[in-house]
C-alpha positions as CSV (number, residue, x, y, z in Angstrom):
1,X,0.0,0.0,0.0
2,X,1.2,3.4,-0.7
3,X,1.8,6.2,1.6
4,X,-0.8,8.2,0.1
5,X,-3.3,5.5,0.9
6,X,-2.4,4.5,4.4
7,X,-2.5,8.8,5.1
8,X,-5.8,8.9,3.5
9,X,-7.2,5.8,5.6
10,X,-5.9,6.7,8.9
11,X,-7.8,9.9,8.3
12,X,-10.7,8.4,7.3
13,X,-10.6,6.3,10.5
14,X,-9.7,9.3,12.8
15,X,-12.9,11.2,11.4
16,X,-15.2,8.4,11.8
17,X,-14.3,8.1,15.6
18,X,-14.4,11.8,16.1
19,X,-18.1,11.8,14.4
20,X,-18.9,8.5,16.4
21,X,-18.1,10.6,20.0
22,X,-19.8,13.6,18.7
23,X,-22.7,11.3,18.4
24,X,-22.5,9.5,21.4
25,X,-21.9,13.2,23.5
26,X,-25.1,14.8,21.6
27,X,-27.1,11.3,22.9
28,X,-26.1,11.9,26.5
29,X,-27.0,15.4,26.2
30,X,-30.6,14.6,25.3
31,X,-31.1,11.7,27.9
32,X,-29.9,14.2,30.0
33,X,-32.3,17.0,29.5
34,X,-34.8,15.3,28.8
35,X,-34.3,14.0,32.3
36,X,-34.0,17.7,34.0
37,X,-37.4,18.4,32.0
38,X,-39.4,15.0,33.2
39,X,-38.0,14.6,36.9
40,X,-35.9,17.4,37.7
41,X,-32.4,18.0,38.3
42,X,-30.3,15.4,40.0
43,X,-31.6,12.6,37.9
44,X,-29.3,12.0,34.8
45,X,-26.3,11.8,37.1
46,X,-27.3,8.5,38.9
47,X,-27.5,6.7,36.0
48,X,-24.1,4.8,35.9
49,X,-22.3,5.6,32.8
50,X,-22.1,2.0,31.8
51,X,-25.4,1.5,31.7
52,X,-25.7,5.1,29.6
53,X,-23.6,3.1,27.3
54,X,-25.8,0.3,27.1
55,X,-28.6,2.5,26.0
56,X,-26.3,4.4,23.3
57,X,-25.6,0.8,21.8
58,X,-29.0,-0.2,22.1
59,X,-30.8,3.1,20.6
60,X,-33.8,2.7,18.0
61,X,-33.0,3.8,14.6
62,X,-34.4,6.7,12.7
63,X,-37.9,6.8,12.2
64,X,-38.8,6.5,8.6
65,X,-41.9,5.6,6.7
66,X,-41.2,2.8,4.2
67,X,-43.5,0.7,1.6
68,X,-45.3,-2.2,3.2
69,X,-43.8,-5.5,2.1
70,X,-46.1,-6.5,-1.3
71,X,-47.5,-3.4,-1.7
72,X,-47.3,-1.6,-5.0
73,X,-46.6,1.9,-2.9
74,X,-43.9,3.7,-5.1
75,X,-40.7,5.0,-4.4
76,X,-41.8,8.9,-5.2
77,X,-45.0,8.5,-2.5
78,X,-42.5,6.7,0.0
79,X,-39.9,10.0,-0.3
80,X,-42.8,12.4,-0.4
81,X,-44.1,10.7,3.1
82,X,-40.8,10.6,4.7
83,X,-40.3,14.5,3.3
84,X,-43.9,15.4,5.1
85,X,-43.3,13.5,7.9
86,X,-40.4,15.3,9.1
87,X,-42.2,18.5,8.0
88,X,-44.9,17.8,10.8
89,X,-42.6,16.6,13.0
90,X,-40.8,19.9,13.3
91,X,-41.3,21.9,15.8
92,X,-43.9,19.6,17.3
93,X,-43.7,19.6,21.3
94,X,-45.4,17.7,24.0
95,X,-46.6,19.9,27.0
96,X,-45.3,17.8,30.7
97,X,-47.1,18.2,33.8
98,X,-44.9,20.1,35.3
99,X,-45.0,22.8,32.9
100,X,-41.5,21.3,30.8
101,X,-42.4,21.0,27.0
102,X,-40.4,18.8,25.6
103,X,-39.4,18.3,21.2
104,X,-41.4,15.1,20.0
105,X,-38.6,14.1,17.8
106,X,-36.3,14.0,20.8
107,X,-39.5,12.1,22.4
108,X,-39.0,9.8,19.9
109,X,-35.8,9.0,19.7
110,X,-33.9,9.4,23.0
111,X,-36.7,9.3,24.6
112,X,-38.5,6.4,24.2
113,X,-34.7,4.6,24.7
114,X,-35.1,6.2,28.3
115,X,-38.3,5.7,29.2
116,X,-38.7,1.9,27.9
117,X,-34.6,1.1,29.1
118,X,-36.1,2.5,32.6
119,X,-39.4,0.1,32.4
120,X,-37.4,-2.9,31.5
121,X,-34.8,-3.2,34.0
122,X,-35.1,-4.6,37.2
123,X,-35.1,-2.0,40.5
124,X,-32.2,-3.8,41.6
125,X,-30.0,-3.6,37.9
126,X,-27.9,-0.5,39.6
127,X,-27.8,1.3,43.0
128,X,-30.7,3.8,41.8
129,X,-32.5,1.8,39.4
130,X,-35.6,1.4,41.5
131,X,-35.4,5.2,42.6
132,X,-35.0,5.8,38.6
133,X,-37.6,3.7,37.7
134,X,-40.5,5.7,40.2
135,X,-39.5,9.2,39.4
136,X,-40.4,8.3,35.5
137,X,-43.2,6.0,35.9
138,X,-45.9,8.6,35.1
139,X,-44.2,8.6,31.6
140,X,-43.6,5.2,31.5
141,X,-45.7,2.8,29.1
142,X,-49.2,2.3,30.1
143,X,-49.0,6.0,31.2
144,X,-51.0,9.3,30.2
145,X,-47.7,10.8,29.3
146,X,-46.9,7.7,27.2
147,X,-50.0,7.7,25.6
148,X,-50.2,11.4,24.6
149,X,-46.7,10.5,22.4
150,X,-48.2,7.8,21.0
151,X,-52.2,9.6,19.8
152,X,-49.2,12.5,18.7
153,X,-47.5,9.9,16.4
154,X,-50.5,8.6,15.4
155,X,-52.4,11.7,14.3
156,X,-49.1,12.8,12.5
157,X,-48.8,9.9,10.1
158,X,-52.5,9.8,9.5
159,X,-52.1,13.4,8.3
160,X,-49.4,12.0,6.0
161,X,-51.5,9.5,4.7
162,X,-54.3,11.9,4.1
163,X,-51.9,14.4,2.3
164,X,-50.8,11.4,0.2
165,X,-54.8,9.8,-0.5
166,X,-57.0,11.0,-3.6
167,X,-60.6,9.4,-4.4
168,X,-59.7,9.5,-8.2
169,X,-56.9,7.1,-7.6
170,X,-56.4,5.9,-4.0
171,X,-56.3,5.7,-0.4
172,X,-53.3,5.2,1.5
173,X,-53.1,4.0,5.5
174,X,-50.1,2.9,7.6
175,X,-49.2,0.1,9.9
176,X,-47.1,1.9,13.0
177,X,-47.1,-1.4,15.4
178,X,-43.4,-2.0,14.2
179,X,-42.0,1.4,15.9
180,X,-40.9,1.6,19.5
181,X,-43.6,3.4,20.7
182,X,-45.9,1.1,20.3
183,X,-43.6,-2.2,20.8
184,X,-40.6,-1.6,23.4
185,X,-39.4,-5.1,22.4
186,X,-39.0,-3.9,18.7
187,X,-35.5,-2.9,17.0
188,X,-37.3,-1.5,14.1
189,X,-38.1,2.3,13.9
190,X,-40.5,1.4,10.0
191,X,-43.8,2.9,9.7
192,X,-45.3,0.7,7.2
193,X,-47.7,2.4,4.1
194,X,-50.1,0.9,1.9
195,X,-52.0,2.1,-1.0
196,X,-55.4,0.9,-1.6
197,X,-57.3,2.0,-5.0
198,X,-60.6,3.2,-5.3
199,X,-63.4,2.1,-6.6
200,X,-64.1,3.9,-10.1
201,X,-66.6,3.5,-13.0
202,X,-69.2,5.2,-14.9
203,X,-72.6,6.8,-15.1
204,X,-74.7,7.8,-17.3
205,X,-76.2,11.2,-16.0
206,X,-78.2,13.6,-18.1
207,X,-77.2,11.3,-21.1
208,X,-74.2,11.7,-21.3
209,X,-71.3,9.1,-19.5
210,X,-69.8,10.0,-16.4
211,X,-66.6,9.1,-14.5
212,X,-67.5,8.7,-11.0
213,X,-65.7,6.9,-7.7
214,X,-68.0,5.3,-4.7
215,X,-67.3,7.2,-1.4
216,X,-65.3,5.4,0.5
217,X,-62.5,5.7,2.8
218,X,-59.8,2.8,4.1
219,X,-60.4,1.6,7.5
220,X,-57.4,0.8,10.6
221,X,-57.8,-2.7,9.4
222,X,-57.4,-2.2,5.7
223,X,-61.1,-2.5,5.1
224,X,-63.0,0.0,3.0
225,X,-66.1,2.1,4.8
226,X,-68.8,2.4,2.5
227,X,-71.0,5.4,2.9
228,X,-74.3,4.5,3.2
229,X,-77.0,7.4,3.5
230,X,-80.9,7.0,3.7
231,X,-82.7,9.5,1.6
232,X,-84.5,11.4,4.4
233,X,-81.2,12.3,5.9
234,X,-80.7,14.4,2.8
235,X,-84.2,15.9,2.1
236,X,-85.5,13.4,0.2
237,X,-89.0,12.0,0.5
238,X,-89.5,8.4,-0.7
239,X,-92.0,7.0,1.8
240,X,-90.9,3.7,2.8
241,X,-88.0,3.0,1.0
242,X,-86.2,5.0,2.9
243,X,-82.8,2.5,3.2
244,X,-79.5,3.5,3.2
245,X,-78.1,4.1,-0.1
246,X,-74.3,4.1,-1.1
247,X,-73.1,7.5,-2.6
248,X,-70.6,8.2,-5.4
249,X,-69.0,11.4,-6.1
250,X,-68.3,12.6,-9.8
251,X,-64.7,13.2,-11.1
252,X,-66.6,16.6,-12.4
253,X,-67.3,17.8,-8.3
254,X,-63.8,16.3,-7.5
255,X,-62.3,19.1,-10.4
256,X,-64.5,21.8,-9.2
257,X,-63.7,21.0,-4.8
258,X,-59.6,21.5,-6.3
259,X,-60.6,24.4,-8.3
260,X,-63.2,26.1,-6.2
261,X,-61.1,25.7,-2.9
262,X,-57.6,24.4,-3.7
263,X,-56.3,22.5,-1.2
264,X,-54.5,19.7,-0.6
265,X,-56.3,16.8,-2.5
266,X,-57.0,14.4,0.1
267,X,-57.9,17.1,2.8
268,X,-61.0,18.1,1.2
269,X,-61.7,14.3,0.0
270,X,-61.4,13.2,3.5
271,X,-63.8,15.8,4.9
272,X,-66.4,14.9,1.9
273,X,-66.0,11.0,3.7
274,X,-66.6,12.4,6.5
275,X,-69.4,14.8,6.1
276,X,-71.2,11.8,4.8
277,X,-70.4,9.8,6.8
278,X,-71.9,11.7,9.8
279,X,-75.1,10.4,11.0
280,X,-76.5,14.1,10.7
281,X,-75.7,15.4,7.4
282,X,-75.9,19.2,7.6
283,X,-78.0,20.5,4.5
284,X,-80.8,22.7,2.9
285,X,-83.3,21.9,0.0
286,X,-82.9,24.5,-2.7
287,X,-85.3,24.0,-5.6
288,X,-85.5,19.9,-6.5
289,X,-81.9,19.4,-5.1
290,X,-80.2,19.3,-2.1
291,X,-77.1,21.0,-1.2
292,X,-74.6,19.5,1.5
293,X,-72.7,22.7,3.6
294,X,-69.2,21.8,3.4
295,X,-66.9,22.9,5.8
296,X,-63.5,23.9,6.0
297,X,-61.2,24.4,9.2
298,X,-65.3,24.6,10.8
299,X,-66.2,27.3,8.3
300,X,-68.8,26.8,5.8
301,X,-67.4,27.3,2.5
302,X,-69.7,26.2,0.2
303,X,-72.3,23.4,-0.9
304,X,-72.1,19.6,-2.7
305,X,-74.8,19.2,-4.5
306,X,-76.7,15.5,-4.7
307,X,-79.6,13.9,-6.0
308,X,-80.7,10.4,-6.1
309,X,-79.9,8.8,-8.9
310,X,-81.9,6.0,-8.9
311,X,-80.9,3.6,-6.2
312,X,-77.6,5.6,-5.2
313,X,-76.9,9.1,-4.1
314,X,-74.7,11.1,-7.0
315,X,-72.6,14.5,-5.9
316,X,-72.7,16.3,-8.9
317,X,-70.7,19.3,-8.2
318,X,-69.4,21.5,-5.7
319,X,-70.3,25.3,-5.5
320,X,-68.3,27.6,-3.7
321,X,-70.5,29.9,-1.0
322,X,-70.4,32.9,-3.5
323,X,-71.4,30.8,-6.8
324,X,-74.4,31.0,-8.3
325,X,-76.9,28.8,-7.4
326,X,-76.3,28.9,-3.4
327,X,-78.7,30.7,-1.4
328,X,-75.4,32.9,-0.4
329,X,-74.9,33.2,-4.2
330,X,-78.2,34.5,-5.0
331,X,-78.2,37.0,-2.0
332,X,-74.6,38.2,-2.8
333,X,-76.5,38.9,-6.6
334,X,-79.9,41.0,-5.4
335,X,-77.5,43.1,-2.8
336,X,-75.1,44.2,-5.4
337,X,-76.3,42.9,-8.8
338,X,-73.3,40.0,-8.5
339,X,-73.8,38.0,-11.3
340,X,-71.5,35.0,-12.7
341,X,-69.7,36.9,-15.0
342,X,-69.2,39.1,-12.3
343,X,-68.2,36.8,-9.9
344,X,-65.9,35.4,-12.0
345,X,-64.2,38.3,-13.1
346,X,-63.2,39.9,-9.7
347,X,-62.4,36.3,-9.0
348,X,-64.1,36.0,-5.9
349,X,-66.0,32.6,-6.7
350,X,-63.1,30.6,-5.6
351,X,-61.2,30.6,-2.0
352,X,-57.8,31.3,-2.8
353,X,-58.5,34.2,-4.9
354,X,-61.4,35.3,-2.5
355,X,-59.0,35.0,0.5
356,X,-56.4,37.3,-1.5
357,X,-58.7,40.5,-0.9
358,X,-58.6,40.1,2.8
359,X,-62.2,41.5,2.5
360,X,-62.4,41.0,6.4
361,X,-60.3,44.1,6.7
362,X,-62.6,46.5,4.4
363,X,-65.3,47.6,6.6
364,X,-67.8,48.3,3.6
365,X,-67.4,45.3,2.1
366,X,-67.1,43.3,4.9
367,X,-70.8,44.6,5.7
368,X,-71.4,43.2,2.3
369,X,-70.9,39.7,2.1
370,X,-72.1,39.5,6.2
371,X,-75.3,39.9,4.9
372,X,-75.2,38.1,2.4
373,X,-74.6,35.3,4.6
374,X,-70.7,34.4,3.7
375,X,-69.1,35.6,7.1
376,X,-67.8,32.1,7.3
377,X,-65.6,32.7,4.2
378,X,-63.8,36.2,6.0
379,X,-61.6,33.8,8.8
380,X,-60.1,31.7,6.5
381,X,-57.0,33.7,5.1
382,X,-54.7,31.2,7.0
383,X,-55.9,28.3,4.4
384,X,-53.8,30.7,1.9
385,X,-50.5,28.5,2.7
386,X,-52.3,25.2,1.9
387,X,-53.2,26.2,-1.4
388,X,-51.5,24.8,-4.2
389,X,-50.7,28.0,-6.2
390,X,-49.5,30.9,-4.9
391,X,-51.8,34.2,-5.1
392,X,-50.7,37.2,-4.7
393,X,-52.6,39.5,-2.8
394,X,-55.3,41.9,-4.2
395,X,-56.6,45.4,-3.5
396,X,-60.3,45.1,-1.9
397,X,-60.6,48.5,-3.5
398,X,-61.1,47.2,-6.8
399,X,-64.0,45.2,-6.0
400,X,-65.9,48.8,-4.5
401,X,-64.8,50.3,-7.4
402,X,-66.0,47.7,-9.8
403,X,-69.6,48.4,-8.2
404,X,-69.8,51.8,-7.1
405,X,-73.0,51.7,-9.7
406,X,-74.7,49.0,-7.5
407,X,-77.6,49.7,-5.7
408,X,-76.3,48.2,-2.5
409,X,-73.1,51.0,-2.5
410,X,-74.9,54.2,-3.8
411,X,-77.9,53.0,-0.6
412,X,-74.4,53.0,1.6
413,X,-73.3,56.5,0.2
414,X,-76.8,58.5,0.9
415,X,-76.9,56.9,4.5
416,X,-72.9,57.9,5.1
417,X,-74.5,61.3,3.6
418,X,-77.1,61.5,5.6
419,X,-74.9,61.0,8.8
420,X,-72.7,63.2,7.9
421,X,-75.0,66.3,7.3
422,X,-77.1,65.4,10.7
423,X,-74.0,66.3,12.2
């Protein structure tokens, strides 16, 4: 071997042990304050540092989200769920009893090699084992404290499989059992993911064929949840066949809920599953149809609209709150002569765009679109970072310009008028 090479592998040897004690020192420096922030002070220091070594070589590996053996999850989902979980996990704390807040990722990690090492062990496996093992036993498994990181865990990957799911293709879930949290015994750190495709075919509606998915959503076990609805829950009189009927959703309303409120896919399918799926389905009769309130962040934002279609419910479309053909919509026209092509020109018939006029900070036409019922629509500006394109903000002054020869504004000029010559 040359020189060259024996320099270049001693160095590569003396940086490896250097990075190896840097990890090892940044371990102990979590286990000990996450210590500090569960029991106190005092702790950390009577663990024997054998034993702290027996925890370093035992520590879990890094979380990750992988595809479930079989499954026919691709590679691209699998790096988009492992780039989204570590998005939510950022940042993410976990509020103690005693007023500590600790980092879930550190939770996670060191801590669940703590707190499960602790559990394990015998009271007598060093001098202040048993002392050790009472001071964390409120976090220990089994515990409230345990089980608040474990429902933390589990809401954050079911948010990343809800980010990931689309009706018009599929559903994904995941199998967490494997991680530490949930098994102290296991020396895997995998969340698991599947992919489960809808159902999809077609309908024939107003004579013309129709792509359409059955609404549906995957189930802990795998299973599908059908949503089954009787007709009286949605308006519909039909005397005594009133059984519950399964729903389907057309591509067409699935186009217009991206459009109309753009958002991440599989938000706004999930709340449609759910909205459904409620045993009280929130709705109004408007004409021969019935319209389903659909909410976002619990703000009504607009309306599905369904009708039976002979033995199965069909949402047709969705309409925002200020479209045409809401009872919102129709207001918002006789106040200030808003028709469609009005609408749609100031660009206020969609959420993003609508949001982008921060109309809850104009007085007059905050007044405006109060009474015309949409006061749900003027607390929704944060939804503006979920969108999938980026809007740049507008001037609400445009919109009072635009219909300064409305009715509703020249009414709101004589009474300003009027107030200000009584004074």
């Amino acid at each position: 071997m040359s020189k060259q090479k024996k320099k270049v592998s001693s160095s590569s040897t003396s940086d490896a042990k250097a990075h190896a004690a840097m990890h090892r020192k940044r371990f102990l420096e979590r286990i000990g304050d996450l210590c500090n922030a569960m029991v106190g002070p005092g702790y950390f220091e009577k663990i024997p540092s054998v034993v702290l070594d027996q925890m370093y070589a035992t520590r879990y590996p890094a979380l990750k989200i992988k595809a479930a053996p079989g499954s026919q999850v691709s590679k691209v989902t699998v790096i988009k769920a492992n780039k989204l979980l570590e998005a939510f996990l950022k940042n993410q704390y976990i509020d103690l009893k005693n007023g500590s807040r600790v980092l879930l990722p550190v939770l996670l990690s060191e801590g669940l090699i703590l707190l499960n090492f602790l559990h394990m062990i015998p009271g007598h496996y060093f001098p202040h084992a048993a002392l050790l093992k009472e001071q964390f036993k409120e976090y220990g498994p089994e515990s409230e404290g345990y089980e608040a990181i474990q429902e933390m865990l589990e809401v954050l990957v079911q948010d990343v499989t809800v980010f990931l799911s689309d009706l018009k293709v599929s559903i994904l879930r995941a199998d967490y059992s494997d991680t530490p949290v949930f098994d102290m015994y296991s020396r895997r750190n995998d969340i698991f993911i599947m992919e489960t495709k809808t159902e999809k075919s077609t309908m024939v509606v107003r004579d013309k064929k129709r792509e359409v998915v059955r609404l549906g959503w995957v189930g802990p076990e795998m299973e599908w949840i059908w949503v089954k609805v009787k007709p009286s829950a949605l308006g519909f009189d039909v005397g005594s066949f009133d059984i519950p009927l399964d729903v389907y959703i057309q591509n067409h309303a699935l186009d217009k809920l991206q459009e109309r409120v753009d958002i991440t896919p599989g938000i706004m399918h999930s709340i449609v599953f759910f909205i459904f799926n409620d045993p009280e389905i929130n709705h109004v009769r408007y004409h021969d149809r019935t319209l389903v309130e659909y909410y976002v962040a619990d703000q009504k934002v607009g309306y599905l609209h369904v009708e039976l279609h002979g033995d199965k419910f069909l949402i047709h479309t969705f309409l925002f709150l200020t479209n045409n053909g809401t009872p919102e919509g129709i207001k918002l026209e006789k106040l200030a002569a808003l028709e469609k092509e009005d609408k749609k020109h100031l660009e206020i018939d969609k959420l993003s765009t609508f949001n982008s006029y921060h109309i809850e900070k104009n007085e007059k036409l905050r007044k405006l679109f109060i009474e015309a019922g949409c006061e749900s629509l003027l607390g929704l500006g944060h939804l503006q970072e979920f969108s999938a394109k980026e809007i740049k903000d507008k001037d609400p002054e445009s919109i009072l310009k635009y219909l300064s020869d409305s009715k509703y504004f020249k009414e709101e000029l004589n009474e300003d008028e009027d107030i200000g010559g009584g004074e």
